[in-house]
C-alpha positions as CSV (number, residue, x, y, z in Angstrom):
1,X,104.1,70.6,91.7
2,X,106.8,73.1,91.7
3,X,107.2,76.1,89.7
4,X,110.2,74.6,87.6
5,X,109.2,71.7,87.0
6,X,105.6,73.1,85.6
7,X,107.6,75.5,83.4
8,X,109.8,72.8,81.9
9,X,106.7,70.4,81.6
10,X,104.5,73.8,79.2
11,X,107.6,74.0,77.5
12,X,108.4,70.3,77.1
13,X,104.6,70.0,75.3
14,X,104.9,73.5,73.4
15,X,108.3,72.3,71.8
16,X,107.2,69.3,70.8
17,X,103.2,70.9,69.2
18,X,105.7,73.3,67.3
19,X,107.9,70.2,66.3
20,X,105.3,68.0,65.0
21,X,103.4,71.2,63.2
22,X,106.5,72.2,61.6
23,X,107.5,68.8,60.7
24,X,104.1,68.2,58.5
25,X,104.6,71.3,57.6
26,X,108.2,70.7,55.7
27,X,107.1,67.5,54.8
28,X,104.2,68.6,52.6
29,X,106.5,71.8,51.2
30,X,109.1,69.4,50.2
31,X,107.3,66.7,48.9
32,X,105.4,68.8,46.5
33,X,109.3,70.6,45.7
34,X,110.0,67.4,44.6
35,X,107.0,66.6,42.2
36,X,107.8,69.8,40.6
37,X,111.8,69.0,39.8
38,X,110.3,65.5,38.6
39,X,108.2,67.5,36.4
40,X,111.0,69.8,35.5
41,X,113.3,67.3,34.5
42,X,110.3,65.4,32.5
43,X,109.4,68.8,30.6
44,X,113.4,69.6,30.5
45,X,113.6,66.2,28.3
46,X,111.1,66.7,26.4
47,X,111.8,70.1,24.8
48,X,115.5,69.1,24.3
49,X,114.2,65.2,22.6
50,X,111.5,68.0,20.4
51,X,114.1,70.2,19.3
52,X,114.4,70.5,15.4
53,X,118.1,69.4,15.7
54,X,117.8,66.8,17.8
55,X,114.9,64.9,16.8
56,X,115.5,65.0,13.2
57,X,118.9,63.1,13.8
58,X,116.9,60.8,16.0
59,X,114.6,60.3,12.8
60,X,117.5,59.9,10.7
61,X,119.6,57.4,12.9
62,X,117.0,55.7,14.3
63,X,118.8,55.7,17.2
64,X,119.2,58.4,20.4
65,X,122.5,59.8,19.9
66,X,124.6,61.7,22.4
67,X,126.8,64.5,21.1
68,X,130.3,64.4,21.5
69,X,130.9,68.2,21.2
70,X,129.0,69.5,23.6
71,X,131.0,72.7,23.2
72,X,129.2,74.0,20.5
73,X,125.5,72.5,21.9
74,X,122.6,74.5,23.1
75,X,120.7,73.3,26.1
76,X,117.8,72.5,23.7
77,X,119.8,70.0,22.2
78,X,121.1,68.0,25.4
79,X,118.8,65.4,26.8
80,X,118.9,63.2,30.1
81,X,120.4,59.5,28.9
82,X,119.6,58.8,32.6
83,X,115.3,59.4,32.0
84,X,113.8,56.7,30.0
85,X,112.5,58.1,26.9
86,X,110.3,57.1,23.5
87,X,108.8,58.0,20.9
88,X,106.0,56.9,18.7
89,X,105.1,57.7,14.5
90,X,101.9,56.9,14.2
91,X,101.0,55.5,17.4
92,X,103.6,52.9,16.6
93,X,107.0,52.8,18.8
94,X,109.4,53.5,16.8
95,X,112.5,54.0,19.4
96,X,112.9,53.6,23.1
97,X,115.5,53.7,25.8
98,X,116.6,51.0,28.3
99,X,115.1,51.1,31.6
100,X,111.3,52.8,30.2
101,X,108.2,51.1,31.9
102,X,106.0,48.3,30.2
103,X,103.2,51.1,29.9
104,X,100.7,51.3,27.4
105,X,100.7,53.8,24.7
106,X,99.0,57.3,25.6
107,X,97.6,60.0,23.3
108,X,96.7,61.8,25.8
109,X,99.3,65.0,26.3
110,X,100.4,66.3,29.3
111,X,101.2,64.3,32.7
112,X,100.3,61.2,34.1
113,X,100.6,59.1,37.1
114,X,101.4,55.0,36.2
115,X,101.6,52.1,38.3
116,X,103.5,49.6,37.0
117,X,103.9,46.1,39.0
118,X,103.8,48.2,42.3
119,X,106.0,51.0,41.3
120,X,104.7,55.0,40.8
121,X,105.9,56.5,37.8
122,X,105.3,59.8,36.8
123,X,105.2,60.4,32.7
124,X,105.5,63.1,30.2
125,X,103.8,62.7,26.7
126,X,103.7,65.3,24.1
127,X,102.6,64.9,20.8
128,X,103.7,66.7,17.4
129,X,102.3,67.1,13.9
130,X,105.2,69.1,12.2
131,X,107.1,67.4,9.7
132,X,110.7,67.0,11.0
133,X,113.0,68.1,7.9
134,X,112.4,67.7,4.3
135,X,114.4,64.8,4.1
136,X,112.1,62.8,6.4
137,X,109.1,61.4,5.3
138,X,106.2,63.4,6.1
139,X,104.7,61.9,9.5
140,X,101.0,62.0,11.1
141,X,101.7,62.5,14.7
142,X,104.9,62.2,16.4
143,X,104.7,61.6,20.1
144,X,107.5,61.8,22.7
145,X,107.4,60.0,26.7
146,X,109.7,60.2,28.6
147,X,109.3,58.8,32.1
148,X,110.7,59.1,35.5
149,X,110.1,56.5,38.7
150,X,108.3,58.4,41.6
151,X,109.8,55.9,44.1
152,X,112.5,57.7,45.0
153,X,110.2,60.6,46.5
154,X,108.8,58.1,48.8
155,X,112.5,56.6,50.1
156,X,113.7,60.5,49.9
157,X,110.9,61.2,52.0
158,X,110.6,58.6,54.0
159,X,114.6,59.3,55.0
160,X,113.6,63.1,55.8
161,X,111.0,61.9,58.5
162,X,113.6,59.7,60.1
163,X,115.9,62.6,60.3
164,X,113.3,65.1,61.1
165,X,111.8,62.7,64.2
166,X,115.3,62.3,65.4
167,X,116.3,65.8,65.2
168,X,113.3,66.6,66.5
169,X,113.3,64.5,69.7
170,X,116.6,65.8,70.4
171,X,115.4,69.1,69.9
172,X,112.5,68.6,72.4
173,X,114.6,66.8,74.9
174,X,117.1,69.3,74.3
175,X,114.9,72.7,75.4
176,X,113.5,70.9,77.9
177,X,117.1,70.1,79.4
178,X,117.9,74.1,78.5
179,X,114.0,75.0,80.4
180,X,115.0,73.1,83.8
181,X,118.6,74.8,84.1
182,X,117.4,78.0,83.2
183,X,114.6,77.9,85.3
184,X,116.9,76.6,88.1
185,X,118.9,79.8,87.2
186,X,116.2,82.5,87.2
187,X,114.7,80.7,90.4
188,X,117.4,81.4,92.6
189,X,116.2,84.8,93.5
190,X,113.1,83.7,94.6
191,X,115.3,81.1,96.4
192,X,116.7,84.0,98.3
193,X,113.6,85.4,98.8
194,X,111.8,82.8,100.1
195,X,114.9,82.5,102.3
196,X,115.1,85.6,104.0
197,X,111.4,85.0,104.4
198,X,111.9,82.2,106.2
199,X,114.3,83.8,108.5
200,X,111.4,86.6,109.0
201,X,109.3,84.4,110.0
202,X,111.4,82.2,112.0
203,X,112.9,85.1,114.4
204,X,109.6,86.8,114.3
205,X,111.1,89.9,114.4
206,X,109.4,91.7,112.2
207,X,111.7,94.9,112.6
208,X,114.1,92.6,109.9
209,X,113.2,94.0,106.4
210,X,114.5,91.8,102.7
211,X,117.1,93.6,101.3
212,X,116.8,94.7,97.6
213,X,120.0,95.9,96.6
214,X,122.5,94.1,94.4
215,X,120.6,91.4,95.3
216,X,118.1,90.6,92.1
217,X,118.8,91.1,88.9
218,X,114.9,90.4,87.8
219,X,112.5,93.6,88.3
220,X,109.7,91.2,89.1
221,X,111.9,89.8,91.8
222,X,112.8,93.0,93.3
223,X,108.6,94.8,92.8
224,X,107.9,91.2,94.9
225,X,110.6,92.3,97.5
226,X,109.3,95.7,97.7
227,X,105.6,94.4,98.3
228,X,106.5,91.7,100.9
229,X,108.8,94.4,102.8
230,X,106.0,97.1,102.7
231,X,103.7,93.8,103.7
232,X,105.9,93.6,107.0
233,X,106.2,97.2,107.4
234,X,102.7,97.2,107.6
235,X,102.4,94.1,109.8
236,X,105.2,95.8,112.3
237,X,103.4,99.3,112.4
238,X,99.9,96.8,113.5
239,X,101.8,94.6,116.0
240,X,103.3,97.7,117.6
241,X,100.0,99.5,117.4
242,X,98.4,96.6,118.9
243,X,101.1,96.6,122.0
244,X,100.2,99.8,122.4
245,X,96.9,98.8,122.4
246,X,97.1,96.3,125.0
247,X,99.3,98.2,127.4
248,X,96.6,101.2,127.1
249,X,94.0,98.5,127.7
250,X,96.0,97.1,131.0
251,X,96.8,100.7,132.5
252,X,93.1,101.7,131.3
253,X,91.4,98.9,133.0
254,X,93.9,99.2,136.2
255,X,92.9,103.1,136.3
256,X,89.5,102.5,135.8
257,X,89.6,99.8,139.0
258,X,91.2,102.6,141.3
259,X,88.6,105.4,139.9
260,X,85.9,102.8,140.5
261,X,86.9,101.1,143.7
262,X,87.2,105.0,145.4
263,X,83.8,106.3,145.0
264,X,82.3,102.5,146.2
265,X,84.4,102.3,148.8
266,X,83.8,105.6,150.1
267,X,79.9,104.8,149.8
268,X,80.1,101.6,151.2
269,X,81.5,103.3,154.5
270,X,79.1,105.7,154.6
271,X,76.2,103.3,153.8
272,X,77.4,100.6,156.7
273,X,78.2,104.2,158.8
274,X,74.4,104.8,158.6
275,X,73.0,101.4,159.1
276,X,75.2,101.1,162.6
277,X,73.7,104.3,164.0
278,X,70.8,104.1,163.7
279,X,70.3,106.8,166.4
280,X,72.7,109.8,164.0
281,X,72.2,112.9,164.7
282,X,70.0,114.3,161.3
283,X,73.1,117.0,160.8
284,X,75.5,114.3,160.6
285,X,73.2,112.1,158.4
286,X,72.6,114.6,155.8
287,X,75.9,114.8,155.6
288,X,76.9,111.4,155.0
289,X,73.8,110.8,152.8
290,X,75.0,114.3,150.6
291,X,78.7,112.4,150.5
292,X,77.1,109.5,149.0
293,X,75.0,111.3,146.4
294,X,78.0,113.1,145.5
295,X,80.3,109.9,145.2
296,X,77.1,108.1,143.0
297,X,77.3,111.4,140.8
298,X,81.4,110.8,140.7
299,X,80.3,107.3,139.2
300,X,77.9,107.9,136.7
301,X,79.9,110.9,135.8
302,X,82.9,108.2,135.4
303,X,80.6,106.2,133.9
304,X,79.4,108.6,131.3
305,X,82.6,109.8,130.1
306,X,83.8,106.2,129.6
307,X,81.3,105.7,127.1
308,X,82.0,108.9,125.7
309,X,85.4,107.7,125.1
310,X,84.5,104.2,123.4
311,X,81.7,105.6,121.2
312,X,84.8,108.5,119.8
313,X,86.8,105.1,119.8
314,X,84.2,103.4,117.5
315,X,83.3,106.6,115.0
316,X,83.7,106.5,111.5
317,X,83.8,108.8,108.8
318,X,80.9,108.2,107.6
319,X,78.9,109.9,110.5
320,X,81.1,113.6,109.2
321,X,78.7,115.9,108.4
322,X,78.7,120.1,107.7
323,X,78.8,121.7,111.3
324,X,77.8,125.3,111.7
325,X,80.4,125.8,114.9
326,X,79.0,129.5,115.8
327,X,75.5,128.2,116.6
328,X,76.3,125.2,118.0
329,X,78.7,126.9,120.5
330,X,76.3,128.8,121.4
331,X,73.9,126.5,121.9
332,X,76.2,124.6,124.1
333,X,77.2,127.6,126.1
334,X,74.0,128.5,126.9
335,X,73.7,124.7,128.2
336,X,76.3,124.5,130.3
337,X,75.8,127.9,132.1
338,X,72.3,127.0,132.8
339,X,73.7,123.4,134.2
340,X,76.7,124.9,136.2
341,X,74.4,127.5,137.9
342,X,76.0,130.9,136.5
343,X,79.3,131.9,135.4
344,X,80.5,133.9,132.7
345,X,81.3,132.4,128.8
346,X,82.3,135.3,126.2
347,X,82.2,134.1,122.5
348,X,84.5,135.3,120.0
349,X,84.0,134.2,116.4
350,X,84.6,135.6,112.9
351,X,82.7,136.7,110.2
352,X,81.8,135.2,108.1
353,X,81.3,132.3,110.9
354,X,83.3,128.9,109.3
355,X,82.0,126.0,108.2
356,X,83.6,122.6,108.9
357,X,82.9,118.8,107.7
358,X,83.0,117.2,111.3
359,X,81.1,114.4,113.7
360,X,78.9,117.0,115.4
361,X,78.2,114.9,118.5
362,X,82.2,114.7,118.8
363,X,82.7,118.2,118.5
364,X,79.7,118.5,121.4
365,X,81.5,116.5,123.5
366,X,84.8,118.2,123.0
367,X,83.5,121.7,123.7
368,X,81.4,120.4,126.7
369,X,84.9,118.8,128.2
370,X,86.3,122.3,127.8
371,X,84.0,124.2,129.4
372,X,83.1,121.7,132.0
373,X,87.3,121.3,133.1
374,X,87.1,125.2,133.4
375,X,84.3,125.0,135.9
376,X,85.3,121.9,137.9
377,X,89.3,122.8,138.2
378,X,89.5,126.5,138.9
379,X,88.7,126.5,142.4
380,X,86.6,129.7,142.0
381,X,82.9,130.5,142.8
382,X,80.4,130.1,139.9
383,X,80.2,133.8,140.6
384,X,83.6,134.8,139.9
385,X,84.5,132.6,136.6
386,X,85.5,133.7,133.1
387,X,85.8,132.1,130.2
388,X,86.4,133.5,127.1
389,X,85.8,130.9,123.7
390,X,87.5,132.5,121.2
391,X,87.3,131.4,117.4
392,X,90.0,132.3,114.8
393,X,91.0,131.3,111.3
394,X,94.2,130.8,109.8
395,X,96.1,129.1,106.9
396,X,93.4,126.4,106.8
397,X,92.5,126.1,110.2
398,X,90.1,126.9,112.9
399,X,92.0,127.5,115.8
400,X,89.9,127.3,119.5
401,X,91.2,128.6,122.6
402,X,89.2,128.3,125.7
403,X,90.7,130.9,128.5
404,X,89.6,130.9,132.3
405,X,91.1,132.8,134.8
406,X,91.4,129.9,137.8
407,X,94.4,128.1,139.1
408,X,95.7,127.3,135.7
409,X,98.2,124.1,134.7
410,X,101.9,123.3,135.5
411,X,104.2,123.9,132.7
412,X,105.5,120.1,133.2
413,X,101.9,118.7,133.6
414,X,100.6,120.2,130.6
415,X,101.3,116.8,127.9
416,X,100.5,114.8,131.3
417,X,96.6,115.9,131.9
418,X,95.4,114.9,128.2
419,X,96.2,111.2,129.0
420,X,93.3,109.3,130.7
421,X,92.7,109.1,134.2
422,X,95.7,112.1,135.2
423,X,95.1,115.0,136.8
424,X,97.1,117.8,137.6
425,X,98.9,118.9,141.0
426,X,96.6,122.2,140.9
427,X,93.6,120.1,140.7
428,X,91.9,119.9,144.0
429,X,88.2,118.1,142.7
430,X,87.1,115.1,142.1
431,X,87.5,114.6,138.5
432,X,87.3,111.6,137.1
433,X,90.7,112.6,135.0
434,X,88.6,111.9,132.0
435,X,87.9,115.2,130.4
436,X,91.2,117.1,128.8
437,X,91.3,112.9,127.3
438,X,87.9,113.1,126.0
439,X,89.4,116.3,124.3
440,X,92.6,114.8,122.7
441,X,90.7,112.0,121.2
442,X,87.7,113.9,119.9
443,X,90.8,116.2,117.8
444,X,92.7,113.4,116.8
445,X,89.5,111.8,115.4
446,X,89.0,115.1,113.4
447,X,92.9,115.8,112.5
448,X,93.7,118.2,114.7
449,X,95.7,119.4,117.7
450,X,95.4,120.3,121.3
451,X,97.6,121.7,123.7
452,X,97.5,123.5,126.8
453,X,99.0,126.9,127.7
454,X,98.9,129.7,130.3
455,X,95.8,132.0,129.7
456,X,96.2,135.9,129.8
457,X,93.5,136.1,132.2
458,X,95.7,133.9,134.9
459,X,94.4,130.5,134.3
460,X,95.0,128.0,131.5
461,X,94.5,128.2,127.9
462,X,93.3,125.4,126.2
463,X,94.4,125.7,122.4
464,X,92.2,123.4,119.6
465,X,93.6,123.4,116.2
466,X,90.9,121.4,113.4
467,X,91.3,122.1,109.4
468,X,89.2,124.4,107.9
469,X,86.9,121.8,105.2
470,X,84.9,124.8,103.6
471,X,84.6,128.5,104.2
472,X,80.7,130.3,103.4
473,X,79.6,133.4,103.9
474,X,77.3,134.2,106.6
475,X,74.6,135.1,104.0
């Protein structure tokens, strides 16, 4: 069922409730307006047939008589020739006009409702016991009908609800008419809309938005346009994101192959190597047996950071929690000095030492990467490294700079080594090209920045930028 036709259907049943309310409505207000003029017109009579004037020259006469000078007449002394009228001395009729009802005599006063041979009539008696004028004989009880047929409220009536139920059905059929054009008219937007919709959807390029300018004159109309281009907007920014997606997934899983297939390779040869000679000399065997260890640790180190990387893929929020960064840097440090076998790591932080609301096992990760990508690309002794942590704040921010005083990073490699699986030209290990990456996610995930720069000791800088959530005082 469409949307016009629904409208025009409420409407259609609304007009006509309203119709048929407001018809019983009049009917009842104007039948009882007409009882009361039938009642004003009997009372009218009455007072000008009861007037001292009038009905002591009806006495007199014995006869009704109609004034010819009306000139000098009050409106007491003008009655109705057209309302049938009576009157009784005594209880005995004494005078009557043509056209009054075969109804029996009433002493009752006031009005009454009489059916005579299937006709309503609606009567007036009032009774008097006043003598009329001295030269009248003194009378007992005058009494005055008069009398009016009710019938003519029933064909006025009657002639009302005919006109009414045909002005009414036009009426109906009329707004209903009005409903469907108008609706056809107010539709026409959403016509448009559902046009340019179509073409959306058609092309599937969702890079075309619905324009809203000059376009629709309805403010719905246009808030609806706004919503469904902020609905493709939205839709866009996820395909693209998801193409991204993809194309990440397709170079990730090619890299990962080639950074797989190297290390297994290499042990394969060395495996087959040993099971061919036997007879190897025990120099040459440690060696190939201390290549293979070393290409099983390049794996599982491989291996490791790739789950690093899909468990920061997979964090959420809710896992944030206050970190206290000077301990747990030094915590770490201590760690990885003891791991690498030696080296120096100088830490530099404020006081008071900040506070941030961070995923601590992310932030672990990110300073381990750091430290570990000083000690595996600066092609110098254990012995003869540096590195210098250094904490600041500033603005809002914590900013971390790990310095080292090794080979350093190209200028045009810089962006290059915080993408996955790239190393730079001055890297001479076997890194899985993992590490800086595990870095850039690990900030992104907590708002930040990273970049890489030339270190005053020689080497390379690497630059960490995270908000600052809450500063405390070290007490």
């Amino acid at each position: 069922m469409s949307f016009k036709f629904l409208i025009t259907l409420l409407v259609f049943f609304v007009t006509t409730l309203i119709v048929i309310i407001c018809g019983a409505v009049i009917n009842r207000l104007t039948e009882g307006d007409l009882r009361k003029q039938i009642d004003a017109r009997l009372n009218w009579q009455v007072q000008a047939v009861s007037s001292e004037n009038s009905l002591s020259t009806i006495l007199q006469l014995r006869r009704f008589v109609q004034r010819t000078d009306m000139s000098n007449a009050s409106v007491d002394e003008l009655f109705d020739v057209q309302i049938p009228t009576r009157i009784y001395l005594n209880n005995e009729l004494f005078l009557y006009t043509d056209g009054f009802p075969e109804i029996l005599t009433t002493s009752n006063n006031g009005y009454s409702n009489v059916a005579v041979a299937g006709k309503e009539w609606r009567v007036l008696t009032k009774t008097l016991q006043i003598p009329v004028s001295p030269r009248v004989a003194k009378y007992d009880q005058i009494a005055i009908q008069v009398a009016v047929s009710r019938d003519f409220i029933s064909t006025t009536m009657q002639d009302f609800r005919q006109t009414f139920i045909s002005v009414g059905v036009i009426a109906i059929l009329l707004s209903a008419l009005i409903t469907w054009i108008l609706c056809g008219v107010l539709l026409k937007p959403l016509k448009r809309l559902q046009s340019y919709a179509e073409n959306i959807n058609d092309s599937s390029d969702l890079s075309i938005r619905i324009p809203e300018e000059n376009l629709y004159s309805l403010s719905e109309v246009k808030v609806l346009s706004q919503s469904l281009n902020s609905m493709i907007s939205r839709l866009d920014f996820s395909s693209t994101q998801t193409e991204k997606a993809l194309d990440t997934s397709r170079g990730f899983a090619s890299n990962l192959a080639h950074e797989l297939r190297t290390p297994l390779t290499s042990m394969k040869m060395n495996l087959e190597l040993l099971e061919r000679y036997s007879d190897m000399p025990a120099d040459e065997r440690r060696k190939i047996i201390k290549d293979v260890v070393n290409q099983q640790d390049r794996l599982f180190g491989t291996l490791e950071s790739l789950r690093l990387l899909a468990r920061g893929d997979l964090s959420e929020r809710t896992v944030f929690e206050e970190v206290d960064l000077p301990l747990l840097f030094k915590e770490l440090s201590s760690r990885q000095i003891s791991n690498q076998g030696g080296g120096h790591i100088n830490l530099n932080i404020p006081d008071p030492p900040p506070l941030i609301n961070a995923w601590r096992e992310g932030l672990s990760v990110m300073f381990n990467n750091l430290i570990e990508n000083a000690y595996v690309h600066s092609d110098l002794v254990v012995e003869k490294l540096e590195i210098d942590v250094t904490v600041t704040m500033e603005d809002g921010w914590i900013y971390l700079s790990v310095d080292d005083n090794g080979v350093g990073v190209e200028k045009h490699e810089r962006r290059m080594v915080l993408e996955r699986f790239q190393r730079g030209s001055n890297n001479h290990s076997q890194g899985s090209g993992l590490g800086l990456s595990l870095v850039t996610q690990q900030v992104e995930i907590h708002s930040g920045t990273v970049e890489i720069m030339e270190s005053p000791k020689g080497g390379a800088r690497v630059r960490v930028a995270l908000p600052v959530i809450e500063g405390t005082d070290s007490n």
